[in-house]
N, C-alpha and C positions, 0 to 999 in steps of 0.2 A: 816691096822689100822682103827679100825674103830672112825668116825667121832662123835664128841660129838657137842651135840644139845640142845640147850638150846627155847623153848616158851614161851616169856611174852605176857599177854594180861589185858585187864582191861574188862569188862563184868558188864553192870547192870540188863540187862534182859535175858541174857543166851545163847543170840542167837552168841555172839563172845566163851563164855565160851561152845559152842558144837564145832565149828570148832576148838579151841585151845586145847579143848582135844583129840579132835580125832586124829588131824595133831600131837600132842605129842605122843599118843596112837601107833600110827604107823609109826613116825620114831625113838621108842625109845627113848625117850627126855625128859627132865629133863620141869617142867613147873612151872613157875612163875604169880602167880595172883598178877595185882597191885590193893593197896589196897588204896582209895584216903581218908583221913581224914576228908575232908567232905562228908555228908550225899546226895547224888543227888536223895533220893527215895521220892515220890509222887509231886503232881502239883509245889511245890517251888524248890525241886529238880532239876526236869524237867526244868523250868525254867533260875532257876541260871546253871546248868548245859549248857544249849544252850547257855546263856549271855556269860557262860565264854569260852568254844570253840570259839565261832564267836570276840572274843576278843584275842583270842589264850592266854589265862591265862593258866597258870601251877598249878596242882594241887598239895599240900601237901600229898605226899605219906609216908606210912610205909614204914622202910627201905625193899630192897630188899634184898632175900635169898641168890641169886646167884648171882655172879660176869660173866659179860658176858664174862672178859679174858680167862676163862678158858675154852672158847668153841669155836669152830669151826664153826657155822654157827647161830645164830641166828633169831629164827622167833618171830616176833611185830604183834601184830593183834589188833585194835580199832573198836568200833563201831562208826556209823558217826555221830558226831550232827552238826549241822547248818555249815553242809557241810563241817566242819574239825575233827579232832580228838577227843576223848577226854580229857577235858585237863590230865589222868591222865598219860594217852600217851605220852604228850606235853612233861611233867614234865620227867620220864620215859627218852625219847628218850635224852632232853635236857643236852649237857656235860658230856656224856658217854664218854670214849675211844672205838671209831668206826677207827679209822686208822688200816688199816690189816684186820678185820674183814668183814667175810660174812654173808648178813643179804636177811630176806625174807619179804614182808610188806604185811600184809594182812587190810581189813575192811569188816563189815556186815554193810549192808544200809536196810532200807525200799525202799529206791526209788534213790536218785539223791544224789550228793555229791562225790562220790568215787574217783573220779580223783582227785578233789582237797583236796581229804585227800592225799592218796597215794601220789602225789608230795609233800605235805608237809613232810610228816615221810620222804619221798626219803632224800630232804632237810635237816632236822634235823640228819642224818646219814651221812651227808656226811663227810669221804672219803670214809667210808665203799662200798665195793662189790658188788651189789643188784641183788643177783641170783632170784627172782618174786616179783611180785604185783601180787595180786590178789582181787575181791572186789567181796563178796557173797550175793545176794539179797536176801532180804523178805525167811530169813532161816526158818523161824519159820512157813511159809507156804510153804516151797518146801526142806525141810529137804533132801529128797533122791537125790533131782537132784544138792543141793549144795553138800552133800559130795559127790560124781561123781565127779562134777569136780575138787573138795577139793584134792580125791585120784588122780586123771590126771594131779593137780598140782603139787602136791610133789613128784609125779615118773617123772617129767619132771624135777625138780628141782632138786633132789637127783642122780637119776639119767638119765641124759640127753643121754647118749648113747642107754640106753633102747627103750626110744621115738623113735627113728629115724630107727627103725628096722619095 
């Protein structure tokens, strides 16, 4: 039987929105963009954008398409800002039904941050499964060498028996 797949991410500058479609691209998977109600584009954006990450505020989302019950593994991907999520992530992740559920956490950084996003989504997941982390640098300047390990990720992740041969 094969396994349904569900990718949510949020994306403002594209570089989450190339790993989340690839990583759906290629494992057959159903993808969900969140969609935050407010506005995060130019300098005030940017701004209020970081104020509310580093505050771990929750963003006002459109509802989502899909139900993650009805999938089997789940992949969350954020970009980082002031070294957390974004809040639409926050929002997103926050009082799902994650008990039973296998989930995979990805982020795209510039630079620094990654681990204390990923512990956080770990966090906001829990009880869920957490078959990867993953954190993709400066994609937008190393395109090839992030999906490399993008694909290295998901065939470790999918599957794991593969790897070890």
């Amino acid at each position: 039987m094969k396994m349904k797949i569900l990718v949510v991410y949020y994306s403002l500058t594209g570089n989450t929105r190339l790993i989340a479609e690839t990583a759906a691209r290629k494992l057959g998977a159903e993808i969900e963009e969140l969609r935050d109600r407010k506005s995060r584009i130019g300098i005030r954006g940017f701004v209020t954008g970081g104020l509310d990450s580093l505050r771990k505020k929750r963003a006002e989302l459109a509802p989502p398409r899909y139900d993650i019950r009805d999938y089997d593994l789940v992949l969350v991907g954020t970009p980082v800002w002031a070294w957390n999520m974004a809040p639409a992530v926050r929002a997103y992740l926050t009082g799902r039904p994650w008990e039973g559920k296998s989930v995979a956490l990805f982020c795209t950084t510039g630079g620094t941050g990654q681990q204390k996003t990923l512990d956080g989504m770990a966090a906001l997941v829990s009880p869920a499964r957490i078959l990867g982390r993953e954190a993709f640098c400066r994609v937008e300047r190393n395109p090839a060498e992030n999906l490399a390990r993008l694909n290295k990720w998901l065939a470790a992740m999918v599957n794991p028996d593969e790897e070890k041969k």
